[in-house]
Steps between C-alpha positions, in 0.01 A plus 500: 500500500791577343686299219891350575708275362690441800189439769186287354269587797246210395744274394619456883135509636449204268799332647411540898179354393636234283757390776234534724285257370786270438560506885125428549531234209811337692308465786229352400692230347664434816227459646344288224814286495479443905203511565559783791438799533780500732846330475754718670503763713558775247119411396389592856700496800239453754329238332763303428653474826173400615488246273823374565441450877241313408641313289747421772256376708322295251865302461514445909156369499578274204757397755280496862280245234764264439573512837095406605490207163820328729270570836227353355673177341685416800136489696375306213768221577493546853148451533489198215745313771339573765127377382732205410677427860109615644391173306750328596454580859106353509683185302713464815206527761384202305822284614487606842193403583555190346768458732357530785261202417643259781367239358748468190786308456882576501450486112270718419581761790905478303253536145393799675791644646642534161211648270540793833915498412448538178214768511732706686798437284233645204401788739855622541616443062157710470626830749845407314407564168260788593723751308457771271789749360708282808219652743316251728257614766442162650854332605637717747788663291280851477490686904254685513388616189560605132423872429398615103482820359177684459515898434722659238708645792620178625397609904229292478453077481256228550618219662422147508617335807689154522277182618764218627346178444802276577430226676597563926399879424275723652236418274519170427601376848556122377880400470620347200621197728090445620446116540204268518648227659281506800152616564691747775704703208182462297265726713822759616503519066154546520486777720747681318353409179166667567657817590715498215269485239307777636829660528576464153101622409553803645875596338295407167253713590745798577686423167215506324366867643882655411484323157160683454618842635799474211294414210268756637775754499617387154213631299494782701850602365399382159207678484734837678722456200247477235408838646811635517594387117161681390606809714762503293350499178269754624793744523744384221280340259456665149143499331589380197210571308545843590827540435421303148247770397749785634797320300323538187368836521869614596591299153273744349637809669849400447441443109277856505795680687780353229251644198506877740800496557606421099268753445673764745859406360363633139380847627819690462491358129296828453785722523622408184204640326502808617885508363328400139558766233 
């Protein structure tokens, strides 16, 4: 190998390798300082659009889950109220078939009539005040149903359908201006009584299997995005205790490739002494 002042053969073999390892180093310390092995596309194209649809899709089912906690708090209250107009139902059969005792006195059949008034005042603040996020399934202001999110796509839903438990509905069949006054309106309220409270069983009963459905179909989209988020990591995450062992051996190298090329740099030094007289 020849000797020149003017190209230093060595000295730019130790610089590729020094800048090199500095790009290696670089890395690595991204890497360490992200923990990913991955944060842009330059890293790895692919991969990273991969990632980034699912990441995407991990943000729409964070949303398709807010969408099932409002499902599922809406049956809550719906089915809390209707439990509560269910009891209050069985308190009515009570006064009806008190009523139509003909043996009891104008008094006590007026006593009667309005403890039954005032139950079904209390029936009808109950299906009133049945409201969550201004939703209520039970006092006819919701035809025929409420629809809620449940795939990432947003062409899919789970519905939970309305129950109208106003008084003179299709369900409960008694009108809210039912009298006792006579042992006659007392068994036509009877008749319709009975049928509305198994009536209102059965709505609870439908209520009850949607509510299940949605809180089944809520930990299934948790669970969905737990696997999605570890997916993820799978493909982006750095191993850190890898890339800590590799950081410090690239320390090493870079401090090893400084001393070679410092040493390179000195080479053409030796000119000078064969210029020596």
């Amino acid at each position: 190998m020849s000797i020149s002042v003017h190209t230093n053969k060595s000295a730019l073999t130790a610089l590729q390798n020094l800048n090199r390892t500095n790009d290696q180093l670089g890395e690595t310390q991204n890497r360490v300082n992200t923990g990913l092995k991955i944060s842009n596309a330059k890293d790895n194209a692919a991969i990273w659009s991969i990632a980034q649809n699912q990441r995407a899709d991990i943000g729409a089912f964070g949303a398709v889950k807010m969408s099932l906690d409002r499902a599922n708090s809406i049956a809550e209250v719906s089915m809390t109220a209707g439990e509560s107009v269910s009891d209050l139902l069985v308190q009515l059969k009570e006064k009806v078939t008190a009523a139509m005792d003909t043996s009891i006195d104008n008094e006590s059949r007026t006593a009667l009539d309005s403890e039954f008034k005032a139950i079904l005042r209390q029936i009808k603040q109950v299906t009133d005040n049945a409201s969550f996020d201004g939703a209520n399934l039970l006092n006819g202001s919701i035809n025929p149903d409420i629809q809620f999110l449940a795939n990432a796509d947003a062409n899919s839903f789970i519905t939970l359908s309305a129950q109208d438990l106003t008084l003179g509905g299709g369900i409960i069949t008694i009108p809210a201006t039912a009298s006792l006054a006579t042992v006659s309106l007392a068994t036509d309220v009877l008749t319709a009584l009975n049928s509305s409270i198994s009536n209102v069983n059965q709505s609870l009963g439908n209520l009850g299997s949607q509510a299940k459905q949605i809180s089944a179909h809520t930990e299934f989209v948790s669970k969905l995005t737990d696997t999605l988020e570890a997916g993820v990591g799978n493909l982006v995450d750095a191993d850190l205790a890898k890339e800590s062992a590799k950081l410090q051996a690239l320390q090493v190298q870079q401090q090893l490739g400084a001393q070679a090329l410092s040493i390179a740099n000195q080479s053409p030094q030796i000119i000078l002494s064969l210029f020596k007289g």
